[in-house]
LUMGUMAR-689656 format. One record per residue: residue in one letter; x, y, z of N, C-alpha, C, CB in turn. Coordinates in steps of 0.1 Angstrom, whole numbers, plus 5000, padded with zeros to 4 digits. Glycine has a CB too. Layout:
N
AXYZXYZXYZXYZ...
END
This chain:
290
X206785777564207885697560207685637546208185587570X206885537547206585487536205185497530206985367536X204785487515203185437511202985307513202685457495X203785207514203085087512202785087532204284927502X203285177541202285157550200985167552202585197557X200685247544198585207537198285097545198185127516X198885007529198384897530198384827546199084837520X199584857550199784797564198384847573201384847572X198284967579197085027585195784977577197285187585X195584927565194484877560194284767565194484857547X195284637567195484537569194584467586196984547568X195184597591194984627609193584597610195184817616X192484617599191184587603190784437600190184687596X191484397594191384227590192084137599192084197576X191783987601192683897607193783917599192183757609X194883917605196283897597196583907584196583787597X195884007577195883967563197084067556194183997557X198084027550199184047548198784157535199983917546X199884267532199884357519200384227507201184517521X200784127506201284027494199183987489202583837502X198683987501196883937494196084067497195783777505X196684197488195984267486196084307476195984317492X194784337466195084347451196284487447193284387442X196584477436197984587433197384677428199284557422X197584797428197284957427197584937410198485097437X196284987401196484997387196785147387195284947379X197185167371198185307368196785407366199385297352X197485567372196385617369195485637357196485687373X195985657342195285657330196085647319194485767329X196285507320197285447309197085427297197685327311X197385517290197085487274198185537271195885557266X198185507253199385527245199485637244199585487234X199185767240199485927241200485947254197786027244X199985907267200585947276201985887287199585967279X201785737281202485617285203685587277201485497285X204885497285206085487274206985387285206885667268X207685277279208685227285209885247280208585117285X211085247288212285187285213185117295212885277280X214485077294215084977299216285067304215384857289X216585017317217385067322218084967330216885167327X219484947330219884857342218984687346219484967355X218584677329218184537328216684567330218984437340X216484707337214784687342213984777330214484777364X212784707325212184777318211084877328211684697306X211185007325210585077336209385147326211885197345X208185167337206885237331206885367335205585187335X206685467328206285617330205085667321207485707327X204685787330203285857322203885947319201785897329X203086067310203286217309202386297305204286237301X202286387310200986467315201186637310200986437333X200186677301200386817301201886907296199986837314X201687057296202787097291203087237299202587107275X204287237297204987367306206687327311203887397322X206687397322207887347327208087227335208287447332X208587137329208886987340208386947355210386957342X207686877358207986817372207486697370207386887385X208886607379209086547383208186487394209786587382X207086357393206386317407207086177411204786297406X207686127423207985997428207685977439209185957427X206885857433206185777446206785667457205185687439X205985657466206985567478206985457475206585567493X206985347481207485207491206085127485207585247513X206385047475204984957473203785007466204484917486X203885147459202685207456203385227438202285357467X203185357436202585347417202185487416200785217412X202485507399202185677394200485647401202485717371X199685567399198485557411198285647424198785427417X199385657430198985737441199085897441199685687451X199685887429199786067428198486097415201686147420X196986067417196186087414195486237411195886007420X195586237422194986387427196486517422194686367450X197386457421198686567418198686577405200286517422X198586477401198486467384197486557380198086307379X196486537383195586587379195486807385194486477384X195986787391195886957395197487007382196386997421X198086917387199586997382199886987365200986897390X198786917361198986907348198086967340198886787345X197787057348197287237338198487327336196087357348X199387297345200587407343201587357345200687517350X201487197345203587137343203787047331204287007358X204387037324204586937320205186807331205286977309X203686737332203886627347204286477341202186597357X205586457346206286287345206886247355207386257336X205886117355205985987370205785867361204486007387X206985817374207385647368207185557377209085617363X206985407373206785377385208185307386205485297389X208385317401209785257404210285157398209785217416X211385087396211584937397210984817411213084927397X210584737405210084597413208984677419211184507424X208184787411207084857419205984847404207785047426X204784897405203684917400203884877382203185077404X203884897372203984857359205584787351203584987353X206484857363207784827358208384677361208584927362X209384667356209384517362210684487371209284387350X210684397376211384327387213384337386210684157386X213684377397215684357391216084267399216984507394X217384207395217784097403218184147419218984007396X218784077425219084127443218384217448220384177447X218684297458218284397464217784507460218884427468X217484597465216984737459217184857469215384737457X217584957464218085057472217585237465219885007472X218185267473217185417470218485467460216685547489X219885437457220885457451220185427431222185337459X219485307434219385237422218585317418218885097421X217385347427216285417422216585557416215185417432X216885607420217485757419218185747408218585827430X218785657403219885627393218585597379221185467400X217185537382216585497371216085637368215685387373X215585757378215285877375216185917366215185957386X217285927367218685987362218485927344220385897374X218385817344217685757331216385797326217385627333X215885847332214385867327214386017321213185857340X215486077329214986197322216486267310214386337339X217386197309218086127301217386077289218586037308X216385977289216185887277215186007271215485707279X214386087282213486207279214186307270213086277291X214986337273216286477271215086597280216786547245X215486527290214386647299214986707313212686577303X215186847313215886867325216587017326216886777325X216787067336216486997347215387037351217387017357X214886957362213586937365213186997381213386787364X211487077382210787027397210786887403209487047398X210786907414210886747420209886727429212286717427X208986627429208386657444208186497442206786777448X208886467455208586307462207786347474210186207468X207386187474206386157488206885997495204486137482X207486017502207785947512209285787506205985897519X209585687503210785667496210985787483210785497491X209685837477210085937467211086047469209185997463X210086087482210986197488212686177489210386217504X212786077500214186057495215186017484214586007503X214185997475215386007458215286157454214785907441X214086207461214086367452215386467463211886467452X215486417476216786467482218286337475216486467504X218286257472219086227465219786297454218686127462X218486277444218686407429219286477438217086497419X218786577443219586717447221186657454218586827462X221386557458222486577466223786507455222186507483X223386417446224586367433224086417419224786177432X222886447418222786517404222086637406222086437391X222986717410222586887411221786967399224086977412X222586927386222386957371221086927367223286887362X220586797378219086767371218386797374218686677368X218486887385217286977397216987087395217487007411X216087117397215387297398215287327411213787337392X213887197415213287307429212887167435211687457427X212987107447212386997455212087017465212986907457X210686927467209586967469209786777479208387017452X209586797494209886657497209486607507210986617497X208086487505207586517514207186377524206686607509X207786377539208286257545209086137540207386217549X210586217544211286177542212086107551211486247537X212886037551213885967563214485957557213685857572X216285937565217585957563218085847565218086057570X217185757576217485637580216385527590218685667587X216785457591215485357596215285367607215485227594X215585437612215285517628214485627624216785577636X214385697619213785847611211985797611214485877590X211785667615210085607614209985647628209685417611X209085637630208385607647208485407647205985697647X208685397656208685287665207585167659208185337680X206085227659205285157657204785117642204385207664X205785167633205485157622206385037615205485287617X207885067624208284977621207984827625209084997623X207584837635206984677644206084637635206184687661X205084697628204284637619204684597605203184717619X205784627599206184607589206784477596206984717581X207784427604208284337610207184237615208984387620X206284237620204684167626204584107604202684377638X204184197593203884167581204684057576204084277573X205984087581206783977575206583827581208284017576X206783827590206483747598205083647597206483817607X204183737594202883647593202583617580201583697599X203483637570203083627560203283487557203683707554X202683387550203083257546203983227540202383207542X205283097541205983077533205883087521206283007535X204183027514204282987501203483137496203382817498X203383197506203283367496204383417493202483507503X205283387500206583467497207183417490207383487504X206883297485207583257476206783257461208183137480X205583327457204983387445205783487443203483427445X205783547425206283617425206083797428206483577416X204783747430204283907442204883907457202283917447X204783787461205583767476206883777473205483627484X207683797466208883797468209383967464209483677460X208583997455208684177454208384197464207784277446X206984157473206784237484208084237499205184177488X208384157498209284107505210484187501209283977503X210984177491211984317490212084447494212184337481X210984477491210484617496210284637510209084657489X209884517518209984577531211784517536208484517543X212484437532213684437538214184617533214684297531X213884647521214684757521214184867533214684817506X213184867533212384927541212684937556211284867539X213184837559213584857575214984847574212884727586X215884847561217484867562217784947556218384787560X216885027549217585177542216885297544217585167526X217585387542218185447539219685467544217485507540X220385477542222285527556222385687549224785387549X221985777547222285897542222385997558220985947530X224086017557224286087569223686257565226086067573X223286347577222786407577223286577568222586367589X224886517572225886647571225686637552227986607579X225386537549225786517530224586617527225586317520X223586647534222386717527222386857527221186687533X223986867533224487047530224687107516226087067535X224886917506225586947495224386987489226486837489X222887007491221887017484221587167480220886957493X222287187469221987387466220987427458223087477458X219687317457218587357447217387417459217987197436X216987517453215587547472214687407472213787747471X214587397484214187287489212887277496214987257496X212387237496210787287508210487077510208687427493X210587117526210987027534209086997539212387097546X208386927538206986877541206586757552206486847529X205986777559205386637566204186687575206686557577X203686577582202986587592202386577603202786577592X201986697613202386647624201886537632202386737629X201086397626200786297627201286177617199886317629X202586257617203486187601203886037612205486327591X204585927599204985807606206785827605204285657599X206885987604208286017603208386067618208686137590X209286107624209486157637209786287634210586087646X209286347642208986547638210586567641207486677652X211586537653212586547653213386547641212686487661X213486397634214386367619213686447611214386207611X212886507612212086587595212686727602209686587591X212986797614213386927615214686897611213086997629X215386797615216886757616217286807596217186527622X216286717591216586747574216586877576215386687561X215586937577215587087573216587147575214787167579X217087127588218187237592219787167584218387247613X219387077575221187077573220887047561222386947581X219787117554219687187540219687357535218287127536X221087417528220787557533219987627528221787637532X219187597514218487707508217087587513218887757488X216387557523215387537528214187597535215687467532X212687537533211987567536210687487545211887617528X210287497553209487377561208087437562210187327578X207487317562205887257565205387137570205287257554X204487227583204287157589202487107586204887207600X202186997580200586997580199786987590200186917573X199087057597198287047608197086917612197787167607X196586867620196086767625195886677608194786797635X197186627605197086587592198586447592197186757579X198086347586199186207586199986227573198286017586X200786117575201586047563201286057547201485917565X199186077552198786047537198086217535197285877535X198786267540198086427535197986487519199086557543X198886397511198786417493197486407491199586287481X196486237497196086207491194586267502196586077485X194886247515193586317524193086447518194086357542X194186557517193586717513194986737505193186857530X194286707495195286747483194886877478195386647471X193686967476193887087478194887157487192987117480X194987167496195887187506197187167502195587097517X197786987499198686967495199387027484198686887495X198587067473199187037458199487207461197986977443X198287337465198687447468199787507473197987467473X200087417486201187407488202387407486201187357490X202387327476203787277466203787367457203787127458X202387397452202787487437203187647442201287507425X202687657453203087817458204687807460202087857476X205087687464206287677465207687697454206187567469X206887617442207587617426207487787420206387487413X206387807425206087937416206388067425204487927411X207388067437207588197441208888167444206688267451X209688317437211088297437211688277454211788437427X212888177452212588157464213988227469212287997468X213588297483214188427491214388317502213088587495X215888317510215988277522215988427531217288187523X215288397542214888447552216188447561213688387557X215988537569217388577583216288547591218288777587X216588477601215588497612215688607624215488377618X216588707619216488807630215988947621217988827639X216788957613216989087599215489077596218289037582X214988947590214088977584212588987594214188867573X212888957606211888927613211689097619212188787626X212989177620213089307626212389397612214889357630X212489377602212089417590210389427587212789317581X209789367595208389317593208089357607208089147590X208389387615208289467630208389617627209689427641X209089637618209389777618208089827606211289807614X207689767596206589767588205189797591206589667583X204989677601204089727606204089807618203589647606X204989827625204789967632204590087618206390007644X205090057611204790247602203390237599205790277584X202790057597200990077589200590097600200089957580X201190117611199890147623199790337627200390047641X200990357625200290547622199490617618200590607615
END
């Protein structure tokens, strides 16, 4: 579902100790060559950029930072030109007034690669990323290539049960007078959005015509049900399933992961029949067995 559940499952080994008193994730290698702000929608936002080739796009989840795509950065930036930002009211960028929604966020992408003149782009999110990188595809078609998306939810049911109770248990024990620093009160946004957003009905992800490759795990904190559900009401899609592997499979076996994804970018992508093509490969290898 989300990255900032890390922190929560970090938390689990401590008495009560809330994600607002846990130090903040610094950027992965911030210097001027590769680093750059601008303002969007009142928010001045932070992005890196990495290497050269053809664009992709990395967005990170729920409370985390170009930080957690450490290991992506680094593989994908031998052969992409790689740019990740960190959200609003997330990691370097700074804070917007009211609420926050996955509408806004998507909308600061839309800016970023705009103020870039860069486009259209690979996309690969990881978990709230994921769902702006099925956003991009579903209101800015023009700015997509290929997305890449991975644990995703449609809606706040799309978690498992126990993940939400602990974001709810976080708030709760958190102290008034943390929530009211100005880290307590980001953090605090992020999980209201967190247990009230997404509303993206299922049928709108028909409108998605960029190939798609649909990812999670099968010890994801997404419900294997909602992640098949995406698949099937995306038409030019593709699914993966990671084997005895969680939420945090980018960062657990990112060989694995990043292979993954790039096998994905880099082979033209063929939708399959599941009968035609399956009879097609039956009949093949009956001839190599002659």
């Amino acid at each position: 579902m989300k990255t900032k559940v890390i922190l929560l499952l970090l938390s689990l080994s401590l008495p009560l100790v809330t994600r607002a008193q846990v130090p903040p994730q610094t950027s992965y290698l911030p210097n001027a060559a590769a680093s750059g702000t601008f303002t969007h929608d009142g928010v001045r936002l932070y992005y890196e950029i990495y290497g050269a080739g053809e664009p992709l796009l990395l967005v990170h989840g729920n409370g985390g930072s170009i930080a957690d795509f450490k290991a992506q950065i680094a593989f994908f930036r031998t052969r992409y030109k790689v740019i990740a930002m960190d959200s609003r009211d997330q990691g370097r960028s700074t804070d917007s007034p009211g609420p926050i929604n996955y509408e806004k966020m998507t909308s600061d992408l839309v800016a970023l690669l705009d103020y870039l003149h860069i486009g259209p782009v690979n996309v690969l999110g990881w978990s709230d990323g994921a769902i702006e990188a099925l956003e991009l595809g579903m209101n800015y078609p023009a700015k997509v290539k290929m997305i890449a998306a991975m644990a995703a939810n449609l809606d706040p049911d799309g978690a498992v049960p126990e993940i939400v109770a602990l974001v709810k248990q976080s708030i709760a024990s958190t102290p008034a007078s943390v929530k009211a620093t100005a880290k307590g009160k980001r953090e605090l946004k992020l999980d209201q959005m967190l247990l009230n957003e997404p509303h993206i009905p299922a049928a709108s992800l028909e409108k998605i015509t960029a190939p798609t490759l649909i990812l999670a795990s099968d010890h994801d904190v997404i419900r294997d049900e909602h992640t098949l559900d995406i698949y099937h009401h995306i038409p030019n899609s593709q699914l993966v399933i990671f084997p005895n592997a969680t939420h945090l499979v980018p960062y657990d076996d990112p060989a694995l992961f990043n292979a993954t994804v790039d096998r994905f970018f880099t082979t033209p992508f063929v939708k399959k029949d599941r009968i035609q093509d399956t009879m097609k490969s039956v009949q093949a290898m009956r001839v190599s067995e002659r």
